[in-house]
SENU-379159 format. One record per residue (C-alpha): x, y, z. Coordinates in pm, whole numbers. Example, Ala and Ser with C-alpha at 12.3 -4.5 7.8 and 13.67 -1.06 7.14 Angstrom:
BEGIN
<rec <1230; -450; 780>>
<rec <1367; -106; 714>>
This chain:
BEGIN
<rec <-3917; -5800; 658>>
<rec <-3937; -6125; 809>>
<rec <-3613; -6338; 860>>
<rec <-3470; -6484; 512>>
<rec <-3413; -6866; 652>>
<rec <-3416; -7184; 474>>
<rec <-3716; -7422; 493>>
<rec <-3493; -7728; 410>>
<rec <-3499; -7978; 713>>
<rec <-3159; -8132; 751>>
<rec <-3272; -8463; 626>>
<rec <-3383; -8281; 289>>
<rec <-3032; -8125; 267>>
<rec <-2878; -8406; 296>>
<rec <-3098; -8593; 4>>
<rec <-3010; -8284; -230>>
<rec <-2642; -8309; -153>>
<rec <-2677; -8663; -256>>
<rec <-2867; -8552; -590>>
<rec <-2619; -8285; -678>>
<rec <-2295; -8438; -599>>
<rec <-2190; -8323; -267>>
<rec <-2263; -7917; -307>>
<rec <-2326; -7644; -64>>
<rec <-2641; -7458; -104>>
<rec <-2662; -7087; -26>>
<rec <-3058; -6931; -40>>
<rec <-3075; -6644; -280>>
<rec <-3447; -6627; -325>>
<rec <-3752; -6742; -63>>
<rec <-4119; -6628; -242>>
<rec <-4286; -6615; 62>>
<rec <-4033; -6307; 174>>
<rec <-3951; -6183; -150>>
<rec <-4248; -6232; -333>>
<rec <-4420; -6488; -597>>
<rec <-4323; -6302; -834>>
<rec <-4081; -6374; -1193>>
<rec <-3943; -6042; -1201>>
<rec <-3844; -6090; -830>>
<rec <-3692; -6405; -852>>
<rec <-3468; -6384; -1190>>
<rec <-3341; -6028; -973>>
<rec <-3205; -6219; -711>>
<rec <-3110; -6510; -902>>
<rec <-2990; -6434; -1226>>
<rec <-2571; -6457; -1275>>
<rec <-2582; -6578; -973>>
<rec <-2443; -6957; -1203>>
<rec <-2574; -7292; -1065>>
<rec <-2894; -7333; -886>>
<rec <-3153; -7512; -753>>
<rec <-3532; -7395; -748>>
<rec <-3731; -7636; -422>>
<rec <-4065; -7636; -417>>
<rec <-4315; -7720; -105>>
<rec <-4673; -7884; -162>>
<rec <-4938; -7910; 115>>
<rec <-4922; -8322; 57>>
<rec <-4586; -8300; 196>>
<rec <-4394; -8356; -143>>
<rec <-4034; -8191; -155>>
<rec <-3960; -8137; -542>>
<rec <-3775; -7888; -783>>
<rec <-3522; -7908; -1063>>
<rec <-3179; -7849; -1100>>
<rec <-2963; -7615; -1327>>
<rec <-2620; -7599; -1379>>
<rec <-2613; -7287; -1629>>
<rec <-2657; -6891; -1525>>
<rec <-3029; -6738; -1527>>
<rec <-2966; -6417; -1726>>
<rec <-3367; -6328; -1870>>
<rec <-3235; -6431; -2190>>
<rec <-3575; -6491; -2343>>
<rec <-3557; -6811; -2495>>
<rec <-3409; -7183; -2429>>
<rec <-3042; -7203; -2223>>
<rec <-2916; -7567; -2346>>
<rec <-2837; -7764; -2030>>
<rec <-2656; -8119; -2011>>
<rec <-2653; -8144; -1652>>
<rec <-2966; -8019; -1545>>
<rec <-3270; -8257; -1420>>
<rec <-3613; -8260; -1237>>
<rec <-3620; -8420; -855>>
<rec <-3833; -8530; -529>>
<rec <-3712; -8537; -244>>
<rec <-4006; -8642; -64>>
<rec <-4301; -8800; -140>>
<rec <-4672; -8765; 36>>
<rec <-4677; -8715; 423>>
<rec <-4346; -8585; 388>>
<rec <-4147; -8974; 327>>
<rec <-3784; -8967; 240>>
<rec <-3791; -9093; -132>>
<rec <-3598; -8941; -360>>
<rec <-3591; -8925; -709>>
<rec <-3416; -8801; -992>>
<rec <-3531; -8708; -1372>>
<rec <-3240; -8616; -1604>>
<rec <-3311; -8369; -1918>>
<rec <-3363; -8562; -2233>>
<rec <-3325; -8265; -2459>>
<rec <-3044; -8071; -2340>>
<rec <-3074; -7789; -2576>>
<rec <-3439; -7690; -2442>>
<rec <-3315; -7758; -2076>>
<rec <-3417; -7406; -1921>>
<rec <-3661; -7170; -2077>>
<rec <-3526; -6808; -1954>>
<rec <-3790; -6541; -1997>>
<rec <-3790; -6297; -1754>>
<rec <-4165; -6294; -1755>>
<rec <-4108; -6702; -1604>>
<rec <-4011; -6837; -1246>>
<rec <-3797; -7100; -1263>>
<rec <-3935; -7327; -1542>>
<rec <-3797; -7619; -1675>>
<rec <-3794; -7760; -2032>>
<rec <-4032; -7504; -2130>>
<rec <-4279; -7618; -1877>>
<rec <-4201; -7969; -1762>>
<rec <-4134; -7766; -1455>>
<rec <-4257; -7395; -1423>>
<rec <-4303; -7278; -1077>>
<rec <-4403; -6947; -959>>
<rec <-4660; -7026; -1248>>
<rec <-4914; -6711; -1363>>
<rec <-4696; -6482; -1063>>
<rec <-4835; -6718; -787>>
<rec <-4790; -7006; -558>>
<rec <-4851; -7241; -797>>
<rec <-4679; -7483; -1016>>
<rec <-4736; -7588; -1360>>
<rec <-4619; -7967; -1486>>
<rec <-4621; -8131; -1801>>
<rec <-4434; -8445; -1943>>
<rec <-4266; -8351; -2296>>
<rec <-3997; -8424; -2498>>
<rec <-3719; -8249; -2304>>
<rec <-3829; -8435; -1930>>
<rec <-4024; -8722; -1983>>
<rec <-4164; -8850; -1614>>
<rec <-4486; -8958; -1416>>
<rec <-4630; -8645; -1358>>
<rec <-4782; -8784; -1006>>
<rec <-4453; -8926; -914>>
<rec <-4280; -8574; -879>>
<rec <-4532; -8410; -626>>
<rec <-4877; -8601; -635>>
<rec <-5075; -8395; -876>>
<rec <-5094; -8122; -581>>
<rec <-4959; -7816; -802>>
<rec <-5046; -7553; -501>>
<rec <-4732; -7396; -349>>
<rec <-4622; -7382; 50>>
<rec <-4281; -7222; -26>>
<rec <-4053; -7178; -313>>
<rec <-3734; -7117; -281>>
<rec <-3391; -7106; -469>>
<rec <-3039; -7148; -381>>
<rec <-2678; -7071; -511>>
<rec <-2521; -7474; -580>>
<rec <-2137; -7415; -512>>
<rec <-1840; -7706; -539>>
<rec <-1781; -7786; -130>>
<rec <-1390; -7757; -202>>
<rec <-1446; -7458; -381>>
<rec <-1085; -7277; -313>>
<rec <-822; -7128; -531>>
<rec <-514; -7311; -524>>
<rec <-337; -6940; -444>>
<rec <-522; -6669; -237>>
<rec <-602; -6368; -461>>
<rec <-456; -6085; -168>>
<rec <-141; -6154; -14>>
<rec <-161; -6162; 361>>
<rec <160; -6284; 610>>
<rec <-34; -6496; 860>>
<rec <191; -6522; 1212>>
<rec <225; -6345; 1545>>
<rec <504; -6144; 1417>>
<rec <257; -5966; 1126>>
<rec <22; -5933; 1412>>
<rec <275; -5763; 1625>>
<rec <369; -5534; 1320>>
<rec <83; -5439; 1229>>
<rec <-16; -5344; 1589>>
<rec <255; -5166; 1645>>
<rec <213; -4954; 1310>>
<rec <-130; -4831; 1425>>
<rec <41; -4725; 1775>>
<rec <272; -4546; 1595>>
<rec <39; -4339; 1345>>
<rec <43; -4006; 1406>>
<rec <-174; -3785; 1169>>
<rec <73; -3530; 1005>>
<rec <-180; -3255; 1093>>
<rec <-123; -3147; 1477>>
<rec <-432; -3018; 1480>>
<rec <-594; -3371; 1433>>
<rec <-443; -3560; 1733>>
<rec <-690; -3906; 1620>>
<rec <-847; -3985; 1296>>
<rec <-1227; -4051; 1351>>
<rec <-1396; -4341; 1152>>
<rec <-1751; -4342; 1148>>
<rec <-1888; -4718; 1144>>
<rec <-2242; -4757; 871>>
<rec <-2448; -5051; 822>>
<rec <-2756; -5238; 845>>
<rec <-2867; -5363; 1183>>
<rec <-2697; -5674; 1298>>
<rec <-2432; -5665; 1054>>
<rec <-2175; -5620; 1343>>
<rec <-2072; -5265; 1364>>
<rec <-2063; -5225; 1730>>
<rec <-1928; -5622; 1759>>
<rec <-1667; -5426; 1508>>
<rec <-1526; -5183; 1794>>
<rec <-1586; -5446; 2044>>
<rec <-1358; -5675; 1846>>
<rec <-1085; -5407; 1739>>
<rec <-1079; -5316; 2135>>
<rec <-1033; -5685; 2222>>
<rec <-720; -5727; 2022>>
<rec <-519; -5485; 2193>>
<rec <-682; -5528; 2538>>
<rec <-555; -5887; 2499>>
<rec <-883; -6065; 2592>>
<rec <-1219; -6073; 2457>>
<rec <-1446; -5781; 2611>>
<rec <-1745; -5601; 2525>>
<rec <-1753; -5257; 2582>>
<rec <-2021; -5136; 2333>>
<rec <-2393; -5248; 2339>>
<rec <-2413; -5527; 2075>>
<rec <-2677; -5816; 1939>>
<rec <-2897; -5994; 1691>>
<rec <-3181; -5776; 1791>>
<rec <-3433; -5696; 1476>>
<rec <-3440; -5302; 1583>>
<rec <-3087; -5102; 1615>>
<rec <-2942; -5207; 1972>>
<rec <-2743; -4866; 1920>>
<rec <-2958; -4586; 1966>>
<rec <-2672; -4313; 2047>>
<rec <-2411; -4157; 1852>>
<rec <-2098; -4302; 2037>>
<rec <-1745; -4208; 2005>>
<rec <-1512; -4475; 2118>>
<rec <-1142; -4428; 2146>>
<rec <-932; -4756; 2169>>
<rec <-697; -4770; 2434>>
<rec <-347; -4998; 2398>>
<rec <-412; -5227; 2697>>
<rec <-640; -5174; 2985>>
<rec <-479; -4866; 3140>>
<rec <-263; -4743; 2790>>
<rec <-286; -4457; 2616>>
<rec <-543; -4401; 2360>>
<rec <-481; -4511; 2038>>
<rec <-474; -4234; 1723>>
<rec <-813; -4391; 1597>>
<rec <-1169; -4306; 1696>>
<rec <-1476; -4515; 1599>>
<rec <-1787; -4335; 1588>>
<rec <-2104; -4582; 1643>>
<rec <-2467; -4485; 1519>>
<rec <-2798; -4630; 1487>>
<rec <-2853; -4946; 1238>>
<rec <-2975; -4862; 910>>
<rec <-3326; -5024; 824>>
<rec <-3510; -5071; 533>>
<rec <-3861; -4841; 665>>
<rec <-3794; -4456; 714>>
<rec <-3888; -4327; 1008>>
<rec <-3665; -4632; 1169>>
<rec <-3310; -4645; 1227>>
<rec <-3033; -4416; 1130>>
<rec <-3183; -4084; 906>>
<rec <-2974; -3993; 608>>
<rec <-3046; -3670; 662>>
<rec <-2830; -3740; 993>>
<rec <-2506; -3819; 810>>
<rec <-2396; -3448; 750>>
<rec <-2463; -3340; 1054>>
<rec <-2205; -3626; 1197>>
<rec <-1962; -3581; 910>>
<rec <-1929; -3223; 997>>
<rec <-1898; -3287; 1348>>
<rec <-2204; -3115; 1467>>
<rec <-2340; -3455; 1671>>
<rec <-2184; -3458; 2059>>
<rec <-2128; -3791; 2177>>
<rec <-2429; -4006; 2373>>
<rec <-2651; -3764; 2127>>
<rec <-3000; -4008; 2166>>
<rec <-3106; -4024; 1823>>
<rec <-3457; -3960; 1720>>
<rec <-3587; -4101; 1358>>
<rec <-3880; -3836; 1358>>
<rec <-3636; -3555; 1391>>
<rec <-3316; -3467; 1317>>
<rec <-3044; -3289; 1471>>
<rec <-3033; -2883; 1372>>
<rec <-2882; -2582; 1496>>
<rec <-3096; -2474; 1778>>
<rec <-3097; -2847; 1918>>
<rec <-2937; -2901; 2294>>
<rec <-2561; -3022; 2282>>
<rec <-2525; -2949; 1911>>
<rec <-2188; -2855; 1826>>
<rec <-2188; -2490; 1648>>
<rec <-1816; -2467; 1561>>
<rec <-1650; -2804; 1543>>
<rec <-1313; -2804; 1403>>
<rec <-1146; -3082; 1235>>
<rec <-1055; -3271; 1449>>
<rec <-1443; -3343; 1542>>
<rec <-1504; -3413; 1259>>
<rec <-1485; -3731; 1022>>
<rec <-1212; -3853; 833>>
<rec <-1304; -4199; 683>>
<rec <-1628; -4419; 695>>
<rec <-1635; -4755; 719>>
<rec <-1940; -4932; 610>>
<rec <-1997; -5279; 773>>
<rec <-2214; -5534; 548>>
<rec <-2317; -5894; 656>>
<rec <-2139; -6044; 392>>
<rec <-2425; -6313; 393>>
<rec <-2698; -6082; 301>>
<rec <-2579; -5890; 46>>
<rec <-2728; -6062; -222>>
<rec <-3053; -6071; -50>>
<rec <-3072; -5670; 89>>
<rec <-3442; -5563; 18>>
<rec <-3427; -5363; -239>>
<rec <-3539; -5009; 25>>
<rec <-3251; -5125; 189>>
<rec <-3017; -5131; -64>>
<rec <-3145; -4761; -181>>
<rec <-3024; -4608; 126>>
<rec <-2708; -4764; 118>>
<rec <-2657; -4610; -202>>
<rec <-2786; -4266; -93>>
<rec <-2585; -4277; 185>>
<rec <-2277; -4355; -21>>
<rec <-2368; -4020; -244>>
<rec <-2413; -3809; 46>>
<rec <-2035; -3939; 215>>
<rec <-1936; -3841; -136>>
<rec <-2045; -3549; -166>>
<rec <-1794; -3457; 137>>
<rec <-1493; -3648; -14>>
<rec <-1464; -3847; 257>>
<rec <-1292; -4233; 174>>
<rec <-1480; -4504; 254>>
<rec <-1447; -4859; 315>>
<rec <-1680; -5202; 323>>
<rec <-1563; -5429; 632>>
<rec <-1767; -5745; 530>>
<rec <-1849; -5942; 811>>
<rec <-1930; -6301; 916>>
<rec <-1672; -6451; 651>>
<rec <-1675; -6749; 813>>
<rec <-2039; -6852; 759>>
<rec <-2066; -6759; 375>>
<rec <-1848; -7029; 292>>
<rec <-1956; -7375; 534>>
<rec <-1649; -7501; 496>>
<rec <-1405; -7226; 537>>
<rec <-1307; -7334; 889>>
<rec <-897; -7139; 887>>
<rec <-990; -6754; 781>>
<rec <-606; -6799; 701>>
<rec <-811; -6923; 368>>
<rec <-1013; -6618; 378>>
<rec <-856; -6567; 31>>
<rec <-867; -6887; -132>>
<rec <-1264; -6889; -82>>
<rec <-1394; -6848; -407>>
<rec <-1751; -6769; -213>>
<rec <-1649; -6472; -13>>
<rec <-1404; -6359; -329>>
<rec <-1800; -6358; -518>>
<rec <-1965; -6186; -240>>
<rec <-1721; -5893; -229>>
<rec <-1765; -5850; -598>>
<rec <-2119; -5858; -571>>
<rec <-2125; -5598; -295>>
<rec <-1872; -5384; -494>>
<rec <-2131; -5400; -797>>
<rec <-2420; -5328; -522>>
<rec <-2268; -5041; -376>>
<rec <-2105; -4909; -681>>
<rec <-1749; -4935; -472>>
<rec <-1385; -5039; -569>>
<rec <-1344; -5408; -486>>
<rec <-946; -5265; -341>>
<rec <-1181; -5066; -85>>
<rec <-1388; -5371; 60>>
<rec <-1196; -5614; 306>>
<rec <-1349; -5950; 467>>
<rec <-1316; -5924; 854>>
<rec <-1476; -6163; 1136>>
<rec <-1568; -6047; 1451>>
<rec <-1556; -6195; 1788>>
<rec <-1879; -6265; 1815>>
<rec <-1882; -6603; 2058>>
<rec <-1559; -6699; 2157>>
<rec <-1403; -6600; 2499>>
<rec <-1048; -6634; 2328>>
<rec <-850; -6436; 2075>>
<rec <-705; -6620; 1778>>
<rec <-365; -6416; 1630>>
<rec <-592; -6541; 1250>>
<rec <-855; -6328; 1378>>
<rec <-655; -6077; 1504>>
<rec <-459; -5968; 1156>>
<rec <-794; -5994; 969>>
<rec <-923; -5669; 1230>>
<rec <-608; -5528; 1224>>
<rec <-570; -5487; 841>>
<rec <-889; -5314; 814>>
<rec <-801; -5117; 1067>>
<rec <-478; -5006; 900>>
<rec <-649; -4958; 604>>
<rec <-880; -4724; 735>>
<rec <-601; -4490; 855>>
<rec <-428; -4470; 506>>
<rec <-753; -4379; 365>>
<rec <-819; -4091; 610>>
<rec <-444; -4003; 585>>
<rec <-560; -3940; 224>>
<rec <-816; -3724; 308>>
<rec <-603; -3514; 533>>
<rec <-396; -3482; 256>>
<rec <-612; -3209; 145>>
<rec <-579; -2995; 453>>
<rec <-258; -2742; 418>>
<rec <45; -2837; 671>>
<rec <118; -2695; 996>>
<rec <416; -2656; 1067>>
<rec <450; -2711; 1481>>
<rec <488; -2430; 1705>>
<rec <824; -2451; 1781>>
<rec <935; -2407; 1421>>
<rec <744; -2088; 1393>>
């Protein structure tokens, strides 16, 4: 699927801002990626609460309409004080905006899950007949020049819809407690060098890292490594590449400092997941690495998987190959706009980790771009945008919102920030209570010497 970007020029941002009252936009729904289709559109955009439908004409108009009430396919009218029809620009693409208030509030939005966005029961309807087309009329609930608005061209460019959130939209109190100094950093450091797993068969818990490609698991080890190397490094292959940039199954222990001892944590790399099968990680794969069967720099191959008689497979691994938590890394900027094949395997691959009792965690990434203005991740907390996406991926992925944790990795900067730092480090702690919990289920051995 092609790249989910906005078509809005900075100029037309700008105008909209103006319109709305100084909001930040965030695209949940582009037609010509997702499709012209209703059923499409009120599935990424219903409960999603204010938004704004923009249309694109080949005249060069800019126009749309605004709503400040949920989308839920109620079937009928959603009354509507606040919402209103606009331009932003006119033929040939000229600045000019304009703005058409409802005049009937209680017939603001018709909601039929049948309809695109449409607007006083079809001042407005775009996405009209499933297509890229719009559909205008001047009635009683918007009365306007039906030229003025986008030139009597009705044929569609691009549609798309975004998310209309309050700029300063932060709780006054963050909703998780976090200490945020150098001597938490320090502590928390120090309590992962000093985990030990109580079974002395299992010397290092292993943590196998899941996600969709270029959603930052490898940037994940590369960041976790950099906070206790004490610079910025990259040890494992990472980028923004459309196909997996990890094509091995890697095991990566974390060393304290350059020439330390290892750490008790492993992070097992893999393959991106992608939305086509035959690409990217197989779930049929998953077992096979759960149960410790995969040897590290195993080359994966989509076609075929791993099985008995395969060169390097491990016939007898023992616990301590195998895995003990998995952490599954999600852009937290895409999750409301995973293809739905996408989204499927997720879920399959959250049965089949299940199905081995093995804990499991959500590290959502890139924190710091869902909300524009969240410039301190110290506010990671009081963002009332990432607090929504981490309850939207816990209702995606069917997981407890306790077992998903915002984390930023260090994706461009050549220095470490101590913010940064605890963020990392608190996912990584709470990755080794979880598989402490699963180890819990092994019987104790007592050590040697007490025998």
């Amino acid at each position: 699927m092609a790249d989910v970007k906005s078509r809005l020029t900075q100029d037309e941002v700008e105008q909209l801002q103006h319109l709305l009252g100084s909001r930040s936009l965030s695209l949940l729904y582009k037609a010509s990626v997702h499709g012209y289709n209703a059923s499409i559109f009120h599935a990424k955009c219903d409960a999603q609460g204010p938004t704004v439908a923009v249309a694109y004409n080949g005249s060069g108009y800019v126009f749309g309409g605004f709503t400040n009430q949920c989308y839920v396919s109620s079937g009928g009218y959603i009354k509507d004080e606040k919402a209103f029809l606009f331009r932003v620009k006119s033929k040939e693409g000229v600045l000019s905006p304009l703005k058409i208030p409802v005049k009937t509030a209680t017939s603001a939005i018709y909601d039929h899950s049948s309809n695109g966005p449409n607007f006083g029961g079809g001042a407005l309807q775009l996405l009209d007949q499933n297509a890229a087309a719009a559909a205008t009329s001047s009635n009683d609930n918007y009365t306007f020049n039906v030229a003025d608005l986008h030139g009597n061209d009705l044929g569609l460019t691009k549609c798309e819809v975004y998310r209309v959130e309050d700029i300063s939209s932060f709780l006054e109190s963050p909703w998780r407690k976090i200490t945020w100094t150098t001597e938490e950093r320090g502590k928390i450091m120090e309590e992962i060098r000093s985990y030990k797993p109580y079974l002395n068969s299992v010397p290092q818990i292993r943590i196998l890292v899941l996600g969709p490609v270029g959603a930052g698991k490898s940037s994940f080890f590369n960041s976790v490594n950099s906070v206790f190397r004490g610079y910025v490094t990259s040890q494992a292959l990472a980028g923004s590449d459309n196909a997996s940039m990890t094509t091995q199954y890697r095991t990566y222990p974390v060393k304290d400092g350059r020439d330390g001892k290892p750490l008790p944590i492993i992070l097992c790399d893999t393959m991106g997941i992608e939305e086509k099968s035959g690409t990217g990680l197989e779930i049929d794969e998953v077992p096979n690495i759960i149960k410790g069967h995969v040897p590290d720099r195993y080359q994966f191959n989509p076609a075929a998987t791993l099985h008995s008689d395969s060169p390097g497979y491990v016939k007898t691994p023992s616990l301590k190959d195998q895995i003990h938590c998995v952490a599954f890394v999600i852009d937290g900027c895409k999750i409301e706009i995973l293809p739905e094949k996408l989204e499927d395997k997720l879920k399959q691959l959250r049965r089949k980790v299940n199905q081995f009792g093995i804990p499991q965690l959500v590290l959502l990434t890139k924190v710091d771009e869902i909300c524009s203005t969240l410039e301190d991740v110290k506010c990671v907390y009081n963002s009332k945008a990432v607090e929504k996406q981490m309850r939207i991926t816990a209702e995606k992925l069917g997981i407890p919102l306790a077992q998903i944790v915002p984390v930023k990795n260090y994706c461009s900067e050549l220095d470490l920030s101590c913010d940064v730092d605890i963020l990392l480090l608190s996912a990584v702690r709470q990755l080794i209570r979880l598989a402490e919990s699963y180890l819990d289920n092994f019987p104790f051995e007592r050590p040697k010497e007490e025998l």
